[in-house]
DODRENRO-964835 format. One line per field, with one value per residue (C-alpha): chain; x, y negated, z. Coordinates in Angstrom, 3 decimals. Layout:
c = [A | ...]
px = [X | ...]
py = [Y | ...]
pz = [Z | ...]
This chain:
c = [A | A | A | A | A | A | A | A | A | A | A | A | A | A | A | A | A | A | A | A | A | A | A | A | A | A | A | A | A | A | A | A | A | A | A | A | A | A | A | A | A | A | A | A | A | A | A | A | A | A | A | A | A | A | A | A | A | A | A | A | A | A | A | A | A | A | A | A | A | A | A | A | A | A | A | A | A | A | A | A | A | A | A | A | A | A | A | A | A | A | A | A | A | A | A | A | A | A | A | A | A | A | A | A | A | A | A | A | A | A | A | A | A | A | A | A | A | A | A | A | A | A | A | A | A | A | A | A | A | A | A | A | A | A | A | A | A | A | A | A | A | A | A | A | A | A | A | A | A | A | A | A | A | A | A | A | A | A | A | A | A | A | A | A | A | A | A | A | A | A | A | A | A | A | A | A | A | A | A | A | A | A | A | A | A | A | A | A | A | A | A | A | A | A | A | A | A | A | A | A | A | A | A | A | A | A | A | A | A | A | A | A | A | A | A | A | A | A | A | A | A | A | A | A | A | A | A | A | A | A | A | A | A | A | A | A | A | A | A | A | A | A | A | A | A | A | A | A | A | A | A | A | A | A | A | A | A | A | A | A | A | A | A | A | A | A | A | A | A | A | A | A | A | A | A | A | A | A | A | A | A | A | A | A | A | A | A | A | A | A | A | A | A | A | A | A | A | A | A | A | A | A | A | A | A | A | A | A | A | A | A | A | A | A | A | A | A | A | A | A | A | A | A | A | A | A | A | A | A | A | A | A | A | A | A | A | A | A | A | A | A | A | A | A | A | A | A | A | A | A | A | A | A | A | A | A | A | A | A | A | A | A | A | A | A | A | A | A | A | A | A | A | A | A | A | A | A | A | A | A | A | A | A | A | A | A | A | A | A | A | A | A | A | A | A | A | A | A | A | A | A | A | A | A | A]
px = [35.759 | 32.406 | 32.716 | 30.117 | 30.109 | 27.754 | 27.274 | 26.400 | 27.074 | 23.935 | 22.532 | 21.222 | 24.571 | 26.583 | 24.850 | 24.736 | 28.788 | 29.524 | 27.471 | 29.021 | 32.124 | 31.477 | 30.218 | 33.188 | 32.230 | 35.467 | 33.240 | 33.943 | 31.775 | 31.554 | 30.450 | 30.787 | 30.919 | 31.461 | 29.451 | 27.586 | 27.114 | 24.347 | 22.773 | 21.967 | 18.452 | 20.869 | 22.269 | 19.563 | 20.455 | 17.183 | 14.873 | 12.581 | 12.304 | 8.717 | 7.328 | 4.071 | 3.260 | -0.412 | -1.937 | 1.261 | 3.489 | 6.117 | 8.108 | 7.177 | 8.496 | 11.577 | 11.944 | 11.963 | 14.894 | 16.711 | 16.328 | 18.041 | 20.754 | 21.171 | 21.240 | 24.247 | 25.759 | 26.270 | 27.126 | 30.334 | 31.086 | 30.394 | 28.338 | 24.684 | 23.011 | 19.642 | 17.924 | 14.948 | 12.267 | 9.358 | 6.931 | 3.149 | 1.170 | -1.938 | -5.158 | -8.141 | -10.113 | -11.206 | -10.794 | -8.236 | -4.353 | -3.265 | -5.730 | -4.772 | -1.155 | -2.279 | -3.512 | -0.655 | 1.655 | -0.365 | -0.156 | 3.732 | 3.826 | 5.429 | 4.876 | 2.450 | -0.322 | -3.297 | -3.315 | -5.778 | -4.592 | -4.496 | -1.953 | 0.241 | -0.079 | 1.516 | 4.581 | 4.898 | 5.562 | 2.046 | -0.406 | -3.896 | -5.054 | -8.875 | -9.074 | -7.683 | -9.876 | -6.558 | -2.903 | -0.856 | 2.409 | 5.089 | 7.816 | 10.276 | 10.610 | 12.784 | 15.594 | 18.286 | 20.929 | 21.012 | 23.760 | 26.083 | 25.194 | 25.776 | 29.268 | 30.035 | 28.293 | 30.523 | 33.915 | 33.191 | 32.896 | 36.236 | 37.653 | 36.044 | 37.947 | 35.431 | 37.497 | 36.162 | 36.016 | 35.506 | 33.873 | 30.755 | 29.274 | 26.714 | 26.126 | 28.861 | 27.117 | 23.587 | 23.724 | 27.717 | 28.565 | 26.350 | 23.098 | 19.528 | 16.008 | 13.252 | 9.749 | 8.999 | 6.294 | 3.081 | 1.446 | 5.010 | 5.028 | 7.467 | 4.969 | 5.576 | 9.287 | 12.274 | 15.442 | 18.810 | 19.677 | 21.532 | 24.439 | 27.520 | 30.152 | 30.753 | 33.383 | 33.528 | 33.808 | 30.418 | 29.080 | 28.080 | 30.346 | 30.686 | 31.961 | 33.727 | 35.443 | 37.761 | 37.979 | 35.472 | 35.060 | 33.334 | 32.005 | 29.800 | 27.170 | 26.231 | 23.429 | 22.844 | 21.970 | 22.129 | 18.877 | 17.605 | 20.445 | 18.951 | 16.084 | 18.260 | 21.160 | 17.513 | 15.118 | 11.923 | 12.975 | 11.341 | 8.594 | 10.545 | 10.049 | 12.478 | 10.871 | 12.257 | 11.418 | 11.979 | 12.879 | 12.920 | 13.762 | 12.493 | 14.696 | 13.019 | 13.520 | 14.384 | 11.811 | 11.025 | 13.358 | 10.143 | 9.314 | 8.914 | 5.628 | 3.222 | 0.032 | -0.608 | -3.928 | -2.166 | 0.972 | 3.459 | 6.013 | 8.770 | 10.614 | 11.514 | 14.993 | 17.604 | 21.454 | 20.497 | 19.053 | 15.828 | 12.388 | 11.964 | 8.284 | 7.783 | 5.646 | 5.766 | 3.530 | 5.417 | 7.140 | 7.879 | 9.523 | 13.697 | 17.253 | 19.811 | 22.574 | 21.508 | 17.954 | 17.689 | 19.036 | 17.150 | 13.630 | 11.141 | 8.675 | 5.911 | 7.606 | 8.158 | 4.607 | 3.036 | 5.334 | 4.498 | 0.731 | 0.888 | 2.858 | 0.012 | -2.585 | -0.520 | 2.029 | 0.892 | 3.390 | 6.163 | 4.006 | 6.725 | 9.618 | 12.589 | 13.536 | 17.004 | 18.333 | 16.862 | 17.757 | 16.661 | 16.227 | 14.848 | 12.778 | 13.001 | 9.364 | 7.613 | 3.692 | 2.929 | 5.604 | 7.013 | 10.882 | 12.708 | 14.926 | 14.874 | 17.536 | 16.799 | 20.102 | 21.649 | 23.798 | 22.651 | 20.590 | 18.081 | 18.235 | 15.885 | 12.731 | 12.992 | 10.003 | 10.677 | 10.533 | 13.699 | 16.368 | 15.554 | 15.519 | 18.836 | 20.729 | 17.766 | 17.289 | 21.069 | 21.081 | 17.787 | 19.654 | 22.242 | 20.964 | 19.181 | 22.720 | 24.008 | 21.052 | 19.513 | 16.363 | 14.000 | 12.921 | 9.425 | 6.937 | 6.171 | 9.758 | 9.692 | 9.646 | 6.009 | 3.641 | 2.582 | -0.646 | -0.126 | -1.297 | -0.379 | -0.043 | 3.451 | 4.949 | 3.706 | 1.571 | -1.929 | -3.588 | -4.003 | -5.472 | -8.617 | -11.130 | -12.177 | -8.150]
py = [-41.042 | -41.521 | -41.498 | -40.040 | -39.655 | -36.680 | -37.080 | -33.609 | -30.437 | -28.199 | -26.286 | -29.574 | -31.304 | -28.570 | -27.667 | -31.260 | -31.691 | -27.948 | -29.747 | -32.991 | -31.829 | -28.973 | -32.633 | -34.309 | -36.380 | -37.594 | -36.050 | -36.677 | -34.484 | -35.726 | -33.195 | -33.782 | -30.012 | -27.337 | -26.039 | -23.127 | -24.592 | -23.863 | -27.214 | -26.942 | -25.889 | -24.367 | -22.087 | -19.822 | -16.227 | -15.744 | -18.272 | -16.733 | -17.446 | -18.093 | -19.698 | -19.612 | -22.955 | -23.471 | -25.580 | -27.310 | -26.308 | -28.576 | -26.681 | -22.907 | -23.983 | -25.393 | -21.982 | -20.005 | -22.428 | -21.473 | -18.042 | -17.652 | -19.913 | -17.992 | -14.615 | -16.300 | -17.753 | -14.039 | -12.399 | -15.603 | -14.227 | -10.790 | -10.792 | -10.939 | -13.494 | -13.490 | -9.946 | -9.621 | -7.678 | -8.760 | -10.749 | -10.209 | -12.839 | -11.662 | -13.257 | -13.867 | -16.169 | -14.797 | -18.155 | -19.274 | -20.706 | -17.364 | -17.487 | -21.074 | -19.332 | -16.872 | -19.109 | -21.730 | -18.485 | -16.931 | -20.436 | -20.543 | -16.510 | -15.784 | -11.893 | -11.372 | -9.198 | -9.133 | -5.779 | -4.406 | -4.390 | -0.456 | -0.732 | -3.327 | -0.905 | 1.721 | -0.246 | -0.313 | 2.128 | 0.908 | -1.952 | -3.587 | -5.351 | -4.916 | -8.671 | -9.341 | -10.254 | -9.253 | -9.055 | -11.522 | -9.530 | -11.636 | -9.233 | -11.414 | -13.259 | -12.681 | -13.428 | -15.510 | -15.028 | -18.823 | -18.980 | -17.088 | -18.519 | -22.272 | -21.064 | -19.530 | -23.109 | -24.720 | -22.746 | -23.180 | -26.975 | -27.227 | -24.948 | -26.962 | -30.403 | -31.720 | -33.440 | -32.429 | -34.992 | -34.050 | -37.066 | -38.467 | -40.678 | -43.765 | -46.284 | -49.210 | -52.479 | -50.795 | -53.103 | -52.065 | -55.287 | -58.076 | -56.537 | -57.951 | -56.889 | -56.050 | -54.853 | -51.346 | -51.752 | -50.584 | -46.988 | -45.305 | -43.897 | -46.360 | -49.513 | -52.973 | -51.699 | -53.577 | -51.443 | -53.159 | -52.899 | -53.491 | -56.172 | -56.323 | -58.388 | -61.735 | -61.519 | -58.201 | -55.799 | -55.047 | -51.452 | -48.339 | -47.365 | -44.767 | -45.088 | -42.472 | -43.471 | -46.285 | -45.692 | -46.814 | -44.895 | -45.777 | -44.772 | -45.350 | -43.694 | -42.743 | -39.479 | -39.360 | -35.625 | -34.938 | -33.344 | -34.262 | -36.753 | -38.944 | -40.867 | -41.484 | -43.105 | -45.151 | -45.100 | -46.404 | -45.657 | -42.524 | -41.321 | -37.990 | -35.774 | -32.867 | -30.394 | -27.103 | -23.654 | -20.556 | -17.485 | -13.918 | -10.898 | -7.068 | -3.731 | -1.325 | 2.594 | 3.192 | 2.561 | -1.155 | -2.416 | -3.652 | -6.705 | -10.246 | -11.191 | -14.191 | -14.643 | -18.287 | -18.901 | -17.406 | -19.962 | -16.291 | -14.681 | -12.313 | -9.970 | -6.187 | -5.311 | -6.925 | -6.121 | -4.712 | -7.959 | -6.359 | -7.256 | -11.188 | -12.466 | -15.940 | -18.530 | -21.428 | -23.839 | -27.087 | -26.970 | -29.445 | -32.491 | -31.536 | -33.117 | -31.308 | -32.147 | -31.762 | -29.301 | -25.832 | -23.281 | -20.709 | -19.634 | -20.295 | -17.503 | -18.482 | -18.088 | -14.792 | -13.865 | -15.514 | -13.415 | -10.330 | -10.822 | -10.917 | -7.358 | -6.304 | -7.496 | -6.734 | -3.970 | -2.689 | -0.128 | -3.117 | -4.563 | -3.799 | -3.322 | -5.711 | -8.866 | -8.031 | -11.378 | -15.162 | -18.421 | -21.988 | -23.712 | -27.100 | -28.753 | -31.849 | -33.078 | -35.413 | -35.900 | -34.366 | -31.772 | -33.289 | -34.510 | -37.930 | -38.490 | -42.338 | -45.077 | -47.559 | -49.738 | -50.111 | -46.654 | -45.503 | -42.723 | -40.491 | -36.795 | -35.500 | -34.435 | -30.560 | -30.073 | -26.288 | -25.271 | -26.941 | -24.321 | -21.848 | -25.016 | -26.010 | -24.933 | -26.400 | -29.349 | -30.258 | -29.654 | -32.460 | -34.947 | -34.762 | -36.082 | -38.896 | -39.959 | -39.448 | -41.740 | -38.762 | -39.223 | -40.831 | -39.146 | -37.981 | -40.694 | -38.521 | -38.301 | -42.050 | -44.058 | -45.131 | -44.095 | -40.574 | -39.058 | -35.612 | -32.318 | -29.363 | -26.660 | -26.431 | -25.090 | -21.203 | -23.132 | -23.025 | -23.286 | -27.056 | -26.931 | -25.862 | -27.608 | -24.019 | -23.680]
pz = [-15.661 | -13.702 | -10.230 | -7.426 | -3.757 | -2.857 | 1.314 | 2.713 | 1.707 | 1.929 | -0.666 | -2.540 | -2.267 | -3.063 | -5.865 | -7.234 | -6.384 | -8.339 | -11.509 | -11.382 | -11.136 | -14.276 | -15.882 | -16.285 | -12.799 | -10.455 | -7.369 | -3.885 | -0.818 | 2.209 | 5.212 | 8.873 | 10.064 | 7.341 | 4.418 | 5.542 | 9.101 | 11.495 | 11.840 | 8.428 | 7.028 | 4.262 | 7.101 | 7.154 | 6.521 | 3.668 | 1.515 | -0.943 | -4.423 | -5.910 | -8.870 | -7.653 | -5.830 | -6.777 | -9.174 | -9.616 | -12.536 | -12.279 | -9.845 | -10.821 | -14.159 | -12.294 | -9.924 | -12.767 | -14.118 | -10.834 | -10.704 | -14.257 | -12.787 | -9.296 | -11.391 | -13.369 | -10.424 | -8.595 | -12.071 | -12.171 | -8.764 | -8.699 | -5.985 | -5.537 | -3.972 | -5.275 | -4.545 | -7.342 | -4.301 | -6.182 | -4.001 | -2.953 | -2.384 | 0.083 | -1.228 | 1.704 | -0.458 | -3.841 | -5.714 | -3.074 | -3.297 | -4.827 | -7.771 | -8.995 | -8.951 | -10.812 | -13.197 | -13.242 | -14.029 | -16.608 | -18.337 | -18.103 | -19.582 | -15.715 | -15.149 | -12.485 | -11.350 | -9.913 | -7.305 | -5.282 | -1.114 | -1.268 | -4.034 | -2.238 | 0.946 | -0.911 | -0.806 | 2.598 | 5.596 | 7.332 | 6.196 | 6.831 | 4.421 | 4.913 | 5.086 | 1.783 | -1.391 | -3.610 | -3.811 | -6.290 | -7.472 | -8.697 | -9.788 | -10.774 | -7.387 | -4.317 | -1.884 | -1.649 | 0.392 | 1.731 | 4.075 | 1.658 | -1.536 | 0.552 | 0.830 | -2.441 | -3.989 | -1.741 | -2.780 | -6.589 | -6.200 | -4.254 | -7.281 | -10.136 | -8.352 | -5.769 | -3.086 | 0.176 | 3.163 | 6.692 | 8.475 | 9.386 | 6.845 | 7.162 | 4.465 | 4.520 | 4.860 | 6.103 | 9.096 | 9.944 | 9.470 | 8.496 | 9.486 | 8.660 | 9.483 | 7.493 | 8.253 | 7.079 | 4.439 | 5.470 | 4.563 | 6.268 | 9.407 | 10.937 | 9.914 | 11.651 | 13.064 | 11.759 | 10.324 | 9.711 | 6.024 | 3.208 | 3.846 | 2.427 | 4.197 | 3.012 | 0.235 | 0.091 | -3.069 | -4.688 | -5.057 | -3.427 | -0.852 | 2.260 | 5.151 | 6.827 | 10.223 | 9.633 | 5.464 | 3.300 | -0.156 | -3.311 | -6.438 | -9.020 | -7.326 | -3.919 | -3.370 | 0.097 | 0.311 | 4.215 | 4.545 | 8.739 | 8.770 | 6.090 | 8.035 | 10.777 | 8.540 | 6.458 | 9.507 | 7.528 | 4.058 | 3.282 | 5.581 | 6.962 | 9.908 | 11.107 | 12.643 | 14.326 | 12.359 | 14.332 | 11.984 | 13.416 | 11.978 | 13.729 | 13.953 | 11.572 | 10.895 | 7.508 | 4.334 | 5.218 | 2.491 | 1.219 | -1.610 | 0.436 | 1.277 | 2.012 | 3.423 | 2.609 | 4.916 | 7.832 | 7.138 | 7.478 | 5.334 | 5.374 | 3.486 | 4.329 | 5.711 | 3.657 | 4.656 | 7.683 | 9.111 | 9.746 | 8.553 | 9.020 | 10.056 | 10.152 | 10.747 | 8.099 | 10.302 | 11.141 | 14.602 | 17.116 | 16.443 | 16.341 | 16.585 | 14.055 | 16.276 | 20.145 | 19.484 | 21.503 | 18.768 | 20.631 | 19.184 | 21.813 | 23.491 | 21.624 | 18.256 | 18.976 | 20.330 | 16.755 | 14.595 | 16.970 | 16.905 | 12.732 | 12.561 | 15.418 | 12.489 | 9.357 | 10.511 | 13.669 | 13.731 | 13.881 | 16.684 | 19.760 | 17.602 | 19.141 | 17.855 | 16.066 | 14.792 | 15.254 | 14.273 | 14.245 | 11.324 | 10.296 | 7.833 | 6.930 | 5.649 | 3.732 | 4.308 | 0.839 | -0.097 | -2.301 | -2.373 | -1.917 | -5.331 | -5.111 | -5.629 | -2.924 | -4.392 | -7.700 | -7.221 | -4.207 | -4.214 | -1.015 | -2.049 | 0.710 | 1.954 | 1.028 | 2.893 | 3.869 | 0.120 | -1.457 | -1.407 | -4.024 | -6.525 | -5.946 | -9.073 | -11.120 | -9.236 | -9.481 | -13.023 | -12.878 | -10.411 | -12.702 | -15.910 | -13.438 | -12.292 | -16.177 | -17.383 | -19.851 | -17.734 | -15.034 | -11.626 | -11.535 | -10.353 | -7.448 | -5.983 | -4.978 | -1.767 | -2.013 | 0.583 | 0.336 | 1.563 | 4.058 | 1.642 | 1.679 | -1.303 | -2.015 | 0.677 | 2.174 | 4.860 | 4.227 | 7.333 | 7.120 | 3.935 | 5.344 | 7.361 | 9.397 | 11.110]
């Protein structure tokens, strides 16, 4: 039987363990707190689910994947964790972000709809959209309930034979016990510091191993899937930054269970009032530079005032409502978006860089990772560890895309 050590046990690691393990895989999940916990970027409450993402059609044809496996995920467990709100997408620029989605998705045969703003107001208790050119609908798209579906993930793995370790992992032999240094290659943003790396001890067994406090476990493979842990376990390997993401959510009357929403120039989004958590207004601009383990998990003031002065131009009814429920979250980014699925060492593998738009995949990018791991197929060229250059177009942050902001 193959053998895999999956080290973290977010949505991405959870998701890969649960697949793994339906595989035929001998799967072992290593996780220092607890799934669900709230240093993870998994442990947000809400993620929406979108295929648009742009001109790229790689991953709206790879959302649409996951929502058909989230919607058979909550019907195995009788409970819903993806809520189908429909999503509007509102358009400033006529031939703007939201019109190469529109195009991308009429392409794939993704329902969609081009509205105009006085339509999409309709859908809500009170709207301006006099600055909007149009309003993409995408019907079909939605909320998942993150910290929830983490869990259930989680629970099904355990119940499908993942073994579950508690314990902090780093990589045996990364500089544990024979270390060496090497000189991060230029074009990364560590360039010209030395990392220890990849050392076995002298006469010791060969092949990807853990280690967890005083044991050492192995496998056949190793996928180091520990989201703003990984570039402190391979400082240098992957260009990553965590940053901190404030999320708050405002105490509305009833009638704001309204679709999700995202104004991709202003870098917001939110969805309406979802199991009484209230309607969530975020910014999706990257924060300050953040420490999973010791960072402030309160939002700061000026989080707040940016969500409060979009309701005062978007909802100005919502302008004073009070702040119900916040959180800290964190992303975990790579310059251009896209993810780290890279095998630095025969059977050792980074599963990282989500980038703020990795956790509606997961089903769907598990069921990828997997046939990577099996051998069925290579990782995309754009995944890798080479040097990427800082773009913007996948996430819901536009605001860097253009040269005005």
């Amino acid at each position: 039987m193959k053998s895999v050590i999956v080290v973290g046990a977010g949505i991405w690691g959870t998701s890969l363990a649960l697949r793994l393990a339906e595989s035929g895989w001998r799967v072992t999940l290593v996780e220092q707190y607890q799934p669900g916990h709230l240093r993870q970027a998994s442990a947000g409450e809400t993620r929406l689910l979108r295929a648009s993402h742009g001109t790229d059609d790689w991953y709206a044809r790879m959302a649409r994947r996951a929502r058909e496996l989230w919607r058979d995920l909550g019907e195995r467990v009788g409970e819903e964790l993806y809520a189908e709100t429909g999503m509007l997408w509102f358009a400033r620029r006529a031939q703007g972000w939201e019109r190469a989605s529109a195009s991308v998705l009429e392409r794939l045969d993704i329902p969609h709809e081009i509205w105009d703003p006085a339509r999409a107001a309709a859908l809500f208790p009170d709207f301006r959209g006099d600055d909007l050119e149009f309003v993409l609908w995408e019907p079909q798209a939605g909320v998942v309930r993150a910290r929830r579906a983490t869990q259930v993930t989680a629970r099904l793995a355990r119940a499908a034979g993942v073994t579950l370790v508690r314990g902090r992992a780093e990589p045996y032999g990364a500089g544990v016990l024979e270390p060496y240094n090497v000189m991060v290659p230029r074009g990364t943003e560590a360039y010209g510091m030395a990392f220890q790396g990849w050392a076995e001890p002298s006469g010791g067994s060969r092949g990807p191993a853990v280690r967890v406090g005083e044991e050492v476990l192995r496998a056949d493979r190793v996928v180091w899937a520990c989201g703003a842990w990984l570039p402190r376990l391979f400082p240098g390997m992957a260009d990553l930054q965590v940053t901190k993401q404030d999320t708050a959510h405002f105490a509305v009357a009833p009638g704001w269970d309204t679709p999700a929403w995202v104004d991709y120039d202003a870098s917001v989004y939110g969805h309406g009032d979802l199991d009484g958590l209230g309607m969530k207004v975020t910014s999706d601009i990257e924060g300050e530079p953040y420490d999973p383990e010791t960072g402030d998990r309160r939002i700061s003031p000026s989080s707040e005032e940016a969500s409060r002065a979009y309701l005062r131009r978007r909802f100005p009814s919502l302008a004073q409502a009070p702040v119900l429920f916040s959180q800290v979250c964190q992303y975990t980014l790579t310059p251009d978006g896209e993810w780290v699925i890279a095998q630095p060492e025969d059977g050792v593998w980074l599963l990282g860089g989500d980038s703020g738009h990795g956790f509606k995949h997961a089903p769907a990018l598990a069921e990828y990772v997997a046939e990577i791991l099996d051998g069925a197929r290579e990782p995309e060229p754009r995944f890798g560890l080479h040097p990427r250059v800082p773009v913007r177009g996948l996430r819901t942050s536009g605001r860097t895309d253009r040269a005005d902001r």
